[in-house]
C-alpha positions in Angstrom: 0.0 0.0 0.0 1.4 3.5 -0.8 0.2 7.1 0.6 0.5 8.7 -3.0 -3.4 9.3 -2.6 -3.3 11.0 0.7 -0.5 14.0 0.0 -1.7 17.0 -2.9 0.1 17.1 -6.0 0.2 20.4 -6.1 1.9 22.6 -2.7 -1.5 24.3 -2.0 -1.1 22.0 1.7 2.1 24.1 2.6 0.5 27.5 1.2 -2.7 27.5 3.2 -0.4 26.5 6.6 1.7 29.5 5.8 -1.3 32.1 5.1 -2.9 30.6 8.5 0.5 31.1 10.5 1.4 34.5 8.9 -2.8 35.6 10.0 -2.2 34.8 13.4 1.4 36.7 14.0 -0.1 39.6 12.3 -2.5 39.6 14.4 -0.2 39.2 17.4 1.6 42.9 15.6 -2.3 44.4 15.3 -2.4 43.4 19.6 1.0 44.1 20.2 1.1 47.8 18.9 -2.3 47.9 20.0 -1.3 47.3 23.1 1.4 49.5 22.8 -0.9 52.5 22.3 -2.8 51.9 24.7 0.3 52.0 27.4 1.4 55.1 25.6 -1.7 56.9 25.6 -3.7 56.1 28.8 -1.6 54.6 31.0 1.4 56.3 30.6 1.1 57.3 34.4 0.4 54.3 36.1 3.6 52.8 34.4 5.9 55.7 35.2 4.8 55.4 38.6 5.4 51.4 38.5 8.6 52.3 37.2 9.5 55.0 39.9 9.0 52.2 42.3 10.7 49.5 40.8 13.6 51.6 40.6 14.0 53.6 43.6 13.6 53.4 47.3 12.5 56.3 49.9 14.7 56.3 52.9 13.1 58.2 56.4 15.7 60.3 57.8 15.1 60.4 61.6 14.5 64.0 63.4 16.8 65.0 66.1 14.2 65.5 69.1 14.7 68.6 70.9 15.9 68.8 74.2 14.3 68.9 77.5 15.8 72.2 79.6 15.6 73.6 83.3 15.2 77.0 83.4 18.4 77.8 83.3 19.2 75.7 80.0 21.0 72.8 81.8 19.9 69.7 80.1 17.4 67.4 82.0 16.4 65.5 78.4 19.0 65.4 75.6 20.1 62.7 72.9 22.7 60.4 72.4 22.9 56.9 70.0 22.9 53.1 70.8 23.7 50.6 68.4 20.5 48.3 67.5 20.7 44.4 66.0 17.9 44.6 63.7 16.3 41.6 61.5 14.4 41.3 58.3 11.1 40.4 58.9 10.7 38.3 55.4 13.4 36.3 57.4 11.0 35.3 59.8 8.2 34.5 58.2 10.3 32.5 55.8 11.3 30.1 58.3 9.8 27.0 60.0 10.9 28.0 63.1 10.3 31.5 62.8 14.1 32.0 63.0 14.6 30.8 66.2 18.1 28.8 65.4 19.5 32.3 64.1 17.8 34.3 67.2 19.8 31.6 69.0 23.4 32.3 67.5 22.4 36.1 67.6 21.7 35.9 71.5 25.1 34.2 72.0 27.1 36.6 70.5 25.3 39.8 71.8 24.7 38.2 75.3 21.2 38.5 75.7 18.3 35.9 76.4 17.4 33.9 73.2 13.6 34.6 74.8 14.2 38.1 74.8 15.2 38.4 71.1 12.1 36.0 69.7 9.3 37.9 71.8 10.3 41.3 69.3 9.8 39.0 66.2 6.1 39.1 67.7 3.9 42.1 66.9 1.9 43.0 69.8 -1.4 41.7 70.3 -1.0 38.4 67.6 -1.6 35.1 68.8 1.6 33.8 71.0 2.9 37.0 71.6 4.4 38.2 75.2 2.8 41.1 76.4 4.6 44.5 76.2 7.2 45.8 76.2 8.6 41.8 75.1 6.8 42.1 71.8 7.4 44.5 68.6 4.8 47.9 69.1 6.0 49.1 66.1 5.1 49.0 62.6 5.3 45.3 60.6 6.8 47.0 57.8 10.3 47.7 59.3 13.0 45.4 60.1 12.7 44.4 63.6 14.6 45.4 66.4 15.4 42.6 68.4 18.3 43.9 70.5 18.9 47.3 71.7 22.2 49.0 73.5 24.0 46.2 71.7 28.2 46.6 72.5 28.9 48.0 69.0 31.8 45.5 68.4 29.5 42.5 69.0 27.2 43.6 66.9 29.6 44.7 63.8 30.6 40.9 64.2 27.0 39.9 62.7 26.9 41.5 59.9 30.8 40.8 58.4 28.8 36.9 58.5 26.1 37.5 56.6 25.7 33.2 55.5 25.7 32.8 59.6 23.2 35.6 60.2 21.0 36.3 57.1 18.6 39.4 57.4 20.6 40.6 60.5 21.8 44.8 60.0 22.9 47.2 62.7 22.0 50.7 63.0 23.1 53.7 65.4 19.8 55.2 66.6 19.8 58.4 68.2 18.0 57.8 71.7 16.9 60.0 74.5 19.6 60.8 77.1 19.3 62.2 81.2 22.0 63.8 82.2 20.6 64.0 85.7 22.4 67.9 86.1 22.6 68.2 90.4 21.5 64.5 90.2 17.8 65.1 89.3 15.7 62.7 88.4 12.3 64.1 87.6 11.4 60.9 86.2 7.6 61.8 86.3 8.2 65.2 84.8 10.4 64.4 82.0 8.1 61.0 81.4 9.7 58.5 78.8 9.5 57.6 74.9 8.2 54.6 73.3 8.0 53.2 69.9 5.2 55.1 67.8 2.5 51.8 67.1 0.9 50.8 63.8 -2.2 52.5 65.3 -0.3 55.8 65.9 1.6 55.9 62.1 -1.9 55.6 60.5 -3.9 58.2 62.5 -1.1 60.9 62.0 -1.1 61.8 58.8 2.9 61.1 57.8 3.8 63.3 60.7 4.8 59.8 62.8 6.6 56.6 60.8 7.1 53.4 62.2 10.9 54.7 63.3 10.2 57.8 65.4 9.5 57.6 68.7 6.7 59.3 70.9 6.1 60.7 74.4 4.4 58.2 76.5 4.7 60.2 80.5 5.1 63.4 81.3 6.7 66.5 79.6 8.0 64.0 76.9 4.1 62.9 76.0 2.5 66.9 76.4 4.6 68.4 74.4 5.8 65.4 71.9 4.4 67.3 68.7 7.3 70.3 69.5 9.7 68.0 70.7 9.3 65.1 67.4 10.7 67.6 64.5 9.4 66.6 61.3 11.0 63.2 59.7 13.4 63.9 56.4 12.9 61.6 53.2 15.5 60.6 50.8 14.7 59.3 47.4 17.2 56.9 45.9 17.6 54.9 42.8 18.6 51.3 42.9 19.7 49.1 40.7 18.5 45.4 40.0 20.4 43.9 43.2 18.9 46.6 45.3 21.8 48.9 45.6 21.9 52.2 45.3 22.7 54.0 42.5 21.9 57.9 43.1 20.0 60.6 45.0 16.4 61.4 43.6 15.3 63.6 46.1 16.3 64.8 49.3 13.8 66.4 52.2 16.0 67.1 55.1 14.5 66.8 58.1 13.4 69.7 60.6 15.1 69.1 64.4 12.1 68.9 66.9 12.3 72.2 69.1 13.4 72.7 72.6 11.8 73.3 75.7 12.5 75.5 78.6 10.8 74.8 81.6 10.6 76.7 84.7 12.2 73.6 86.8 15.4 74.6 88.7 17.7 71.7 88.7 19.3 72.4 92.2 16.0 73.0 94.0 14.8 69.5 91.9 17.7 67.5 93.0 17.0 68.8 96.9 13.5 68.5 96.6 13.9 65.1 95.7 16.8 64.1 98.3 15.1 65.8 101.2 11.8 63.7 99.7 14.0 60.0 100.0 16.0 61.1 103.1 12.5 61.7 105.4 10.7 58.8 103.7 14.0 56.6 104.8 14.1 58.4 108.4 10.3 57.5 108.7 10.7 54.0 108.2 13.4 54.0 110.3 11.0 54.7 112.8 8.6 52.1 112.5 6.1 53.7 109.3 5.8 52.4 106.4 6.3 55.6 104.2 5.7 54.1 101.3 4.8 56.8 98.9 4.6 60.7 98.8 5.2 63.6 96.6 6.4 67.3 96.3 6.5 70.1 94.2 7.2 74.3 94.6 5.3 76.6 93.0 6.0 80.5 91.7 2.9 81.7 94.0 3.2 85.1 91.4 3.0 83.0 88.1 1.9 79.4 88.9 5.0 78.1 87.3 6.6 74.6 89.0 10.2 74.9 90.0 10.2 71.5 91.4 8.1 68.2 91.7 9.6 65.3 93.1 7.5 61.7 93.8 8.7 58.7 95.2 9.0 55.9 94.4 10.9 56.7 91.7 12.7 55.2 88.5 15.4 55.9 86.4 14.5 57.4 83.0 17.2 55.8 81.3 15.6 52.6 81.7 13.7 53.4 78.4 16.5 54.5 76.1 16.7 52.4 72.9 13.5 50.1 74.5 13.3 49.2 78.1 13.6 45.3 78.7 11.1 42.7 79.9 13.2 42.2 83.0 13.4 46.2 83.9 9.3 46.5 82.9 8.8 43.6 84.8 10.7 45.2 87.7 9.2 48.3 87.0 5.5 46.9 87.2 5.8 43.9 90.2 3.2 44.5 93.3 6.4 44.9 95.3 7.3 47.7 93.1 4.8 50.2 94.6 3.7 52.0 91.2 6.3 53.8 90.6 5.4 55.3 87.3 3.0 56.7 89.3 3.4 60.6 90.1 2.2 61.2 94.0 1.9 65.0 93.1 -0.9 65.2 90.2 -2.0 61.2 90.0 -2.5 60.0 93.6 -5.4 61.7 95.8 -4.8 61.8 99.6 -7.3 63.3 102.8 -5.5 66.2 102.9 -6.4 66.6 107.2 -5.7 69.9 109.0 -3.6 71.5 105.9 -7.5 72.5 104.9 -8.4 74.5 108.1 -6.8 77.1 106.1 -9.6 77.2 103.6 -11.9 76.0 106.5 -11.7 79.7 108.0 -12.6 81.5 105.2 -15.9 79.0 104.8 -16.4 79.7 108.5 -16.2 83.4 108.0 -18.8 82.9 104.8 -21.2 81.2 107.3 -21.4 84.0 109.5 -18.3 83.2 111.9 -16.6 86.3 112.8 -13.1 86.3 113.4 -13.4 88.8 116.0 -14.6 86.1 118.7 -13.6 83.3 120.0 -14.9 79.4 119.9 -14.2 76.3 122.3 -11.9 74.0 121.4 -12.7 71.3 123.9 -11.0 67.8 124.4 -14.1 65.9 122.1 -17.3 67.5 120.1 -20.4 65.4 119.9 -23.0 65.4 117.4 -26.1 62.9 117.9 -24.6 59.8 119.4 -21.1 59.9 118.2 -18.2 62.3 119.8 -15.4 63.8 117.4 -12.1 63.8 119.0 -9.9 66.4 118.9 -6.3 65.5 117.8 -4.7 63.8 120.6 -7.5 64.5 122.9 -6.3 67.7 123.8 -8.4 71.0 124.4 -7.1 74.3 124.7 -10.4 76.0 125.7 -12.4 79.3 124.5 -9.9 80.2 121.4 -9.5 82.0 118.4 -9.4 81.0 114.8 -5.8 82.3 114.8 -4.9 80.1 117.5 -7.0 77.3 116.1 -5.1 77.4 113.2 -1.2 77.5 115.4 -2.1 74.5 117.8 -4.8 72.9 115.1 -7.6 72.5 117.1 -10.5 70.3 115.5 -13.3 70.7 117.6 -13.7 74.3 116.6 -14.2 73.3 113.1 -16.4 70.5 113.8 -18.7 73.4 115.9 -18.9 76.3 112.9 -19.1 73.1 110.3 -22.1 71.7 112.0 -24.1 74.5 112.8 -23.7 75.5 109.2 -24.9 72.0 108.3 -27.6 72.7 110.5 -28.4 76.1 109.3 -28.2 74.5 105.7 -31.4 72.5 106.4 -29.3 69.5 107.8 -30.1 66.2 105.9 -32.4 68.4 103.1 -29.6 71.2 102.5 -28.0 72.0 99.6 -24.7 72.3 97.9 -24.9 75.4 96.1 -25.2 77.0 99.6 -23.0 75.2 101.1 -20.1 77.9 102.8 -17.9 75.0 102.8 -17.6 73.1 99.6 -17.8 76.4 97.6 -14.5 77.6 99.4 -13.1 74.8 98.8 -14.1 74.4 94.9 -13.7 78.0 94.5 -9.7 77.6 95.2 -9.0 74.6 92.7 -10.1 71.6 94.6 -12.0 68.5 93.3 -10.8 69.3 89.4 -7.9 69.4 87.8 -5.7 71.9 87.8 -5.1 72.5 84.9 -1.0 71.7 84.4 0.7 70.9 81.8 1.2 67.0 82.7 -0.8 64.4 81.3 -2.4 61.8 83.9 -3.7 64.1 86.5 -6.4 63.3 88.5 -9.3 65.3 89.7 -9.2 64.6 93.3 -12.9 64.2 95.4 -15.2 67.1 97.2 -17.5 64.3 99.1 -20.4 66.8 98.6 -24.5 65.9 98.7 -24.2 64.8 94.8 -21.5 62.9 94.9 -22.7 61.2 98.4 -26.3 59.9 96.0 -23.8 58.9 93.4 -21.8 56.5 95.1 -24.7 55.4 96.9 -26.7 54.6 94.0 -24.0 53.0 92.3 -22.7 50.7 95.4 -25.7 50.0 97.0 -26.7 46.8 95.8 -23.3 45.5 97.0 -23.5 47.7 100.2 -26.9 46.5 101.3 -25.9 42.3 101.0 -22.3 43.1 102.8 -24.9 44.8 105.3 -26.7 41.1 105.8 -23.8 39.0 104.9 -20.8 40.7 106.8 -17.2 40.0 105.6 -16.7 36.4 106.8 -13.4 36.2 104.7 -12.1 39.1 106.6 -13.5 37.6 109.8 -10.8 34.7 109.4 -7.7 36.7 109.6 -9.0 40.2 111.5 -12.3 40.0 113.0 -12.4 43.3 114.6 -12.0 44.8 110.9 -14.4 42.5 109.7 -17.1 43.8 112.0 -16.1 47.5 111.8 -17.3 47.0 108.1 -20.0 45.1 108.6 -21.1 47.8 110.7 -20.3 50.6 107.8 -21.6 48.5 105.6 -25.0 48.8 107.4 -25.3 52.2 108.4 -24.3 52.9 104.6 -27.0 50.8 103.6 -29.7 52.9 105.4 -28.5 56.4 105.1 -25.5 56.2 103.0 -27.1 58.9 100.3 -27.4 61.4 103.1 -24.6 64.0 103.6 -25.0 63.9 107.4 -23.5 66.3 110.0 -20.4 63.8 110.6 -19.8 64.3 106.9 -19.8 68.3 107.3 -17.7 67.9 110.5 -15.0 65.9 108.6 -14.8 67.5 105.3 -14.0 71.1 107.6 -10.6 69.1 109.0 -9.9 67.4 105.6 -10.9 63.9 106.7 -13.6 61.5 105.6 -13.8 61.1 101.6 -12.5 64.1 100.6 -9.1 63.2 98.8 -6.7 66.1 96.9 -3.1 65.7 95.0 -0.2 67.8 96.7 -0.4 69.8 93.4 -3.7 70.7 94.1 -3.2 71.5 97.8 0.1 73.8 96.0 -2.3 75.7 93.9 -4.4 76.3 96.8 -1.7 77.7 99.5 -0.6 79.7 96.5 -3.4 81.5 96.3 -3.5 82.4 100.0 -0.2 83.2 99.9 -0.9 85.8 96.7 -3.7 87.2 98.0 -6.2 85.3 96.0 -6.0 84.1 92.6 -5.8 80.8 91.8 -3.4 79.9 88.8 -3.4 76.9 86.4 0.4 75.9 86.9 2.6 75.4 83.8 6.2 74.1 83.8 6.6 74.9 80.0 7.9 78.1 79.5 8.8 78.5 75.7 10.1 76.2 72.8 13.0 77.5 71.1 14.5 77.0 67.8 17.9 75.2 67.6 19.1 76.6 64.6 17.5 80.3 64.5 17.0 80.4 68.5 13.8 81.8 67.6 11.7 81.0 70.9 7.9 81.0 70.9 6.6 81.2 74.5 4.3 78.7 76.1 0.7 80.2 76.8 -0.1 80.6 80.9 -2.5 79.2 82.6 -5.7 80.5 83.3 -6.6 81.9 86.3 -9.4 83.5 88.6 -9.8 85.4 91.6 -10.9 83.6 94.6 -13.9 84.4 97.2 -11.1 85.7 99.9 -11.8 88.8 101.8 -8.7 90.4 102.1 -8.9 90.8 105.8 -9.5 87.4 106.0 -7.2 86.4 103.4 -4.6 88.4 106.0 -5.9 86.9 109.0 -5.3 83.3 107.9 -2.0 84.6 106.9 -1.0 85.6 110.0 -2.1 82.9 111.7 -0.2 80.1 109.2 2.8 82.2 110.1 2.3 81.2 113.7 2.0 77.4 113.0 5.7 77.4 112.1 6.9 80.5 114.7 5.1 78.7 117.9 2.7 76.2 116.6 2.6 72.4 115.5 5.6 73.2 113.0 7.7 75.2 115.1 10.3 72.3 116.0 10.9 71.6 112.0 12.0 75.2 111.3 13.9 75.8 114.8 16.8 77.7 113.6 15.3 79.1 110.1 17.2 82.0 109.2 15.5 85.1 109.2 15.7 86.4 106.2 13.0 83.6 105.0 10.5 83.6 107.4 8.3 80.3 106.4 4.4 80.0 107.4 2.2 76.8 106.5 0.3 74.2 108.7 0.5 71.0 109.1 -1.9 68.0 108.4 -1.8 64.5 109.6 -4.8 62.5 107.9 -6.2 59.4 109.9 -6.6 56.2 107.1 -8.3 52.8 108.5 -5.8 50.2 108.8 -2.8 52.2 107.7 -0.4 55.1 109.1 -1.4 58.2 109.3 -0.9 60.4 106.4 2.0 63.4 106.8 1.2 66.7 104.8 3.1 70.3 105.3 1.7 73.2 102.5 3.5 76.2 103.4 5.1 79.0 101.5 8.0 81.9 102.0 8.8 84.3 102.6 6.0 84.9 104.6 6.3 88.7 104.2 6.4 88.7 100.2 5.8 85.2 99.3 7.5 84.1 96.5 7.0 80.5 96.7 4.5 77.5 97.4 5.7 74.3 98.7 3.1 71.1 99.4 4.4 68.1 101.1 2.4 64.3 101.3 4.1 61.2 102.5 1.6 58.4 102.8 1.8 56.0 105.8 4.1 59.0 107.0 2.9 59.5 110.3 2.2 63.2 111.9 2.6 66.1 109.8 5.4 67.9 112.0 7.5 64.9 111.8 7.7 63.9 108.3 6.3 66.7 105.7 7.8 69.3 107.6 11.0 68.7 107.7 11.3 67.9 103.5 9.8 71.4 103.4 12.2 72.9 105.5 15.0 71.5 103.6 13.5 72.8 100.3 13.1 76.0 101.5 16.8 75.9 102.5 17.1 75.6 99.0 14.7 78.2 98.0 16.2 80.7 100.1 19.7 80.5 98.3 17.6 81.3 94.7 18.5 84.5 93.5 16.0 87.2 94.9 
């Protein structure tokens, strides 16, 4: 058999395969240049920008943060550089074991915790992460962190092995620095810097990356948008291995401006010494002292020229990232809060350091302070007698001398006839002598400074009594039939002293009740203020009457031009205080510390700054008294306000007073 009948005789088989071959490459041309045209003319922009970023890389330039300044420029916040160990995030998700086995040989060499270096490789929040500061806050689209403070030579040694540590880079990043000038610490003022979160980057509008770092505490958090700068950005062009080629652009960035504050680093560093040294001295005698606060006011401007709190930390615990073990540290129960400030976050009974307001509130309710009122051993109202401090009574006495020897009983008379003459149980708050004194010089809001995380304090008024009572009663009213019989086990008498509250509270615990208007004229009961708040408050006795928001900015200057911009004041408002009054309670603050309950703290003051103030000691259940000392100087022309809390500090003369009088040392040797 032969295929001669299958194959044309004639070529016309190759012919129609070549037409059919030549129609469907011409009409790969007529697609092609189609194609081509359409690229050219309407989508000639989406390519160059394709192109742009196929070929080039933007680099953020870091702003230098501006420096943190007492008021007379010494540096309490500057910047410095620690070397970082950074790695690739592509480098961990592209491993089984999410890098662990390099994270390993990187921990060796560094000498840090393998742990510590693969909790950063987690972003905060995903499944399996630690909790922060172990895990990565920042952005997932930046290489990672994983070691900071690195010794620079250990760290170089990574990168010149790039087969033994893939994805591993170092990097000099500029930190914060505390140069601690007189050995200050102002840990609470200054506050700290974190890493800006995912969060952060996208709500600010390209004025935070995932690099920069923000103000998470004090001075360092208020005023973070001055103190940031503005981020440079650097355009390069790369070639196909990545590296780069040439400049595109250039944005340099703008240095983040300075602040002056109106701290002054000497009286800071005695504030806080004289602050440690009494807290030390009072658990040397048996207290716990376990907390307390200070701070000095301008009583003529309501700027702070100190603030000291304790416990304290060291701000340099943050720089380049603090560690798990130093948060850890940092945050324990043991630890006793001490990112916690005790002058504008922690609310105290501020005791007999409010007779001074107490007088002027008497006076408003019709008290003259021509005569005088009994200060007897114990006052009773209905069944219940209020003591007088240390059961002692002095007799038919003045306010003046109520105010030197601190007599309670007298307030506990003019507060409860006032309650009385109020309506008793039916009055009201608006009329209240009392509360709007005390409101009407700063207390039971905030004051207004220029620190984030201040609290508002409490003013135990009728409102606030229905408040809590409607809020608590449900509770309040089954402790009342239940008791506390998990307290009873271990302390029995304090488990029926609050079944007892619990009770009375039940019936009556809406009412604002004559022992509530007898405790809230001697600072006890529920009525809790800040030492900054208690600061503003002397101030404006000591200035005749205005109360000032207080400020410890004073202006942001430019470090290149040394243009400065100053920091708007606070607001302030006259007070309610008669000047004769005003005068009156003046004079008789003065005698506290000249022959009164404060007299044996400033034994010896020099002349030249006469001090006046009063002293409180506040009565807590179960706990130490608390020790307070407000006073101010020179008591002639005051020039400045200084409030003094130690909780669990014992009596006001013998813990409070004396850090005052070692601050006012310091004062005194101020330029005048």
């Amino acid at each position: 058999m032969t295929d001669v009948g299958l194959r044309p005789r004639d070529g016309s088989g190759h012919q129609g395969r070549f037409v059919a071959v030549a129609a469907v490459v011409g009409l790969l041309f007529v697609v092609l240049f189609g194609r081509l045209g359409q690229v050219q003319l309407t989508e000639h922009a989406d390519y160059t920008a394709a192109a742009a970023e196929l070929n080039t890389r933007e680099v953020v330039v870091p702003a230098v943060r501006g420096r943190i300044l007492d008021r007379s420029g010494r540096a309490l916040a500057d910047n410095t550089s620690v070397t970082v160990v950074t790695l690739e995030r592509r480098v961990v998700a592209d491993s089984p074991d999410r890098a662990r086995a390099l994270l390993a040989r990187v921990a060796e060499v560094v000498g840090r915790p393998v742990e510590e270096l693969v909790g950063r490789t987690h972003l905060c929040g995903e499944a399996g992460a630690p909790r922060a500061p172990a895990c990565w806050a920042g952005s997932p689209q930046v290489p990672i962190p994983v070691a900071s403070g690195v010794d620079p030579q250990r760290a170089l040694s990574l990168v010149e092995q790039p087969a033994r540590f893939p994805g591993i880079a170092v990097e000099a990043v500029p930190v914060r620095r505390y140069p601690a000038p007189s050995g200050v610490n102002a840990a609470h003022v200054l506050g700290y810097l974190g890493r800006a979160t995912e969060k952060e980057v996208a709500a600010s509008n390209g004025a935070v990356t995932a690099d920069d770092l923000v103000g998470r505490a004090g001075l360092e958090q208020q005023y973070d948008a001055v103190l940031r700068g503005t981020p440079g950005r650097t355009v390069v062009s790369v070639d196909s291995r990545g590296l780069v080629t040439g400049v595109v652009s250039r944005v340099d960035p703008v240095p983040g401006r300075d602040l002056v504050t109106s701290l002054d680093a000497g009286v800071q560093a005695a504030t806080e010494k004289a602050l440690a040294r009494e807290m030390a001295a009072a658990r040397k005698r048996g207290l716990p002292a376990d907390s307390g606060g200070a701070v000095v006011l301008d009583v003529a401007t309501g700027q702070v020229v100190a603030s000291a709190s304790a416990p304290t930390y060291d701000p340099d615990v943050w720089t380049g990232g603090i560690s798990a073990k130093s948060y850890a540290a940092l945050t324990a129960p043991g630890a006793g809060t001490p990112l916690l400030s005790r002058v504008t976050g922690s609310a105290m009974a501020p005791a007999s350091t409010l007779k001074a307001l107490s007088v002027p509130a008497a006076v408003a309710a019709g008290n003259p302070l021509t005569r005088t009122y009994e200060c007897g051993s114990s006052y009773r109202i209905g069944n219940r007698s209020f003591r007088n401090f240390e059961s002692r009574g002095y007799g038919p006495i003045t306010f003046h001398r109520a105010l030197e020897v601190s007599c309670d009983t007298v307030f506990y008379d003019v507060a409860y006839r006032s309650w009385l003459a109020l309506g008793g149980l039916n009055g009201r708050d608006a009329r209240d002598p009392f509360i709007a004194t005390v409101r009407d010089f700063g207390l039971g809001a905030r004051t207004g400074i220029d620190l984030p995380g201040e609290t508002a304090g409490r003013i135990p008024d009728r409102s606030w009594k229905r408040q809590v009572w409607e809020d608590t009663k449900d509770e309040t009213c089954r402790r009342a039939r239940t008791g506390y019989p998990d307290v009873a086990k271990t302390d029995p008498a304090r488990a029926t002293y609050l079944t007892a509250l619990a009770r009375e509270n039940c019936e009556s615990g809406a009412q604002f009740r004559a022992g509530d208007a007898a405790n809230f004229s001697i600072g006890q009961g529920d009525v809790a203020t800040t030492p900054l708040q208690m600061g503003v408050a002397y101030a404006a006795i000591a200035n005749g009457g205005t109360v000032r928001e207080p400020r410890v900015g004073v202006r942001v200057v430019d470090p290149v031009s040394g243009s400065a911009e100053p920091v708007p004041a606070g607001a302030s408002h006259r007070a309610a205080l008669r000047s004769d009054v005003g005068a009156y309670v003046r004079s008789g603050l003065r005698a506290v510390v000249v022959s009164g309950t404060a007299a044996q703290a400033f034994r010896g003051m020099p002349a030249d700054w006469p001090v006046a103030g009063k002293t409180g000691t506040a009565e807590v259940f179960d706990r130490s008294d608390t020790s307070w000392f407000l006073s101010y100087a020179p008591a002639n022309r005051p020039r400045y306000a200084v409030s003094v809390a130690v909780s669990q500090g014992g009596h006001g003369s013998e813990t409070a007073a004396p850090v005052a009088r070692a601050v006012h040392d310091a004062l005194r040797l101020l330029p005048r």
